[in-house]
Residue, then its C-alpha position, 0 to 999 in steps of 0.5 A: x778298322x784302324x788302317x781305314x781311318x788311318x790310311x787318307x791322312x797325310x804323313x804329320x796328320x798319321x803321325x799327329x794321330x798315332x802319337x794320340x792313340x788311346x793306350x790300350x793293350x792292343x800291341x799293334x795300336x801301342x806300337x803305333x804310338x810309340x813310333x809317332x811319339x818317337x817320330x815326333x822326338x827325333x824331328x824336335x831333335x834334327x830341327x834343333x841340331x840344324x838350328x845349331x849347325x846353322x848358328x855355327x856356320x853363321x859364327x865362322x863364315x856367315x857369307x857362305x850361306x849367301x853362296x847359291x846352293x850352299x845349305x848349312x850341312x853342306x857348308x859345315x861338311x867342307x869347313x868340317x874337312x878345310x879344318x880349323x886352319x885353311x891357310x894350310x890349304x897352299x891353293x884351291x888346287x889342294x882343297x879340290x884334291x882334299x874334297x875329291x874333285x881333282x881332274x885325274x887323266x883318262x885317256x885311251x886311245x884317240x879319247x882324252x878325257x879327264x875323271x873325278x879323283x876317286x880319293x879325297x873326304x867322301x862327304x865334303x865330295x857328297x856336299x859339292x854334290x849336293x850343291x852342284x845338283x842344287x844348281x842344275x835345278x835353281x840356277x839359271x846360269x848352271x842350267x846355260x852351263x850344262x846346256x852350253x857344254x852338253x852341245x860341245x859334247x860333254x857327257x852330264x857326268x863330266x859336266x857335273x865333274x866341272x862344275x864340282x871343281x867350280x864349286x870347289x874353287x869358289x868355296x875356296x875363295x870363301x873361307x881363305x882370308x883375305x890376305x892369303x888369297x892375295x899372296x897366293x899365286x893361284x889367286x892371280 
């Protein structure tokens, strides 16, 4: 009787009503509310913590979340991995071989391609990911990318690599100040 009455609600009415479930010694109907209430608990929690990672991105770099694509836990994975000092990054070259997305070659034979580093922070790597994948879905200039290149015969894979280093590279241009970029001589 109580899956049926349970079993048509959506997943915040579930768990709204498992949290209210009278307390009787029923062990499955205890167990229920006692994971909704947990549940409900744990969503106050993550709201919280975004709110803080989003606050604190905003204090450091509040441009970055103007960056299309860019969401607080992806921003905070790639400052978390520049560290509290990107001017020792020398280049963006070093930041994109810091997060993983340098191109390694891969030839063989007639074929030269080039892969992704397999080295480098795996979650800034997962957070250019994240936002590369963001812009293939919402970005009317990725999609002309991925299309302009899958004609010139790039597999999605390798697009993806590009556009990881794209990424990399803007990301870089944003979180170097201004006077390091002009003395750089990448920057030129």
């Amino acid at each position: 009787m109580l899956r049926e009455a349970l079993s048509q609600l959506t997943n915040t009415a579930l768990i709204d009503r498992c949290a209210n479930l009278p307390d009787v010694s029923d062990a499955a109907v205890f167990t229920l509310r006692l994971l909704a209430q947990r549940i409900q608990q744990l969503t106050v929690e993550v709201k919280e913590l975004a709110r803080r990672i989003t606050a604190a991105v905003r204090r450091c770099h509040p441009q970055l979340l103007d960056v299309i694509g860019v969401g607080p836990d992806s921003a905070a994975s790639l400052l978390i991995a520049a560290g509290d000092n990107p001017q020792r990054l020398s280049s963006e070259a070093s930041f994109a071989a810091l997060c993983g997305v340098s191109p390694v070659e891969q030839s063989s034979g007639k074929t030269q391609r080039r892969r992704l580093n397999r080295g480098g922070n795996r979650q800034a790597n997962a957070a250019l990911c994240r936002i590369v994948v963001t812009r293939l879905r919402r970005d009317a200039r990725t999609r002309l990318y991925l299309e302009r290149r899958t004609k010139e015969g790039m597999s999605k894979r390798e697009i993806i690599r590009c556009l990881k280093r794209y990424v990399a590279r803007e990301f870089y241009r944003h979180i170097q100040p201004a006077s390091a970029l002009v003395a750089s001589p990448s920057a030129a």
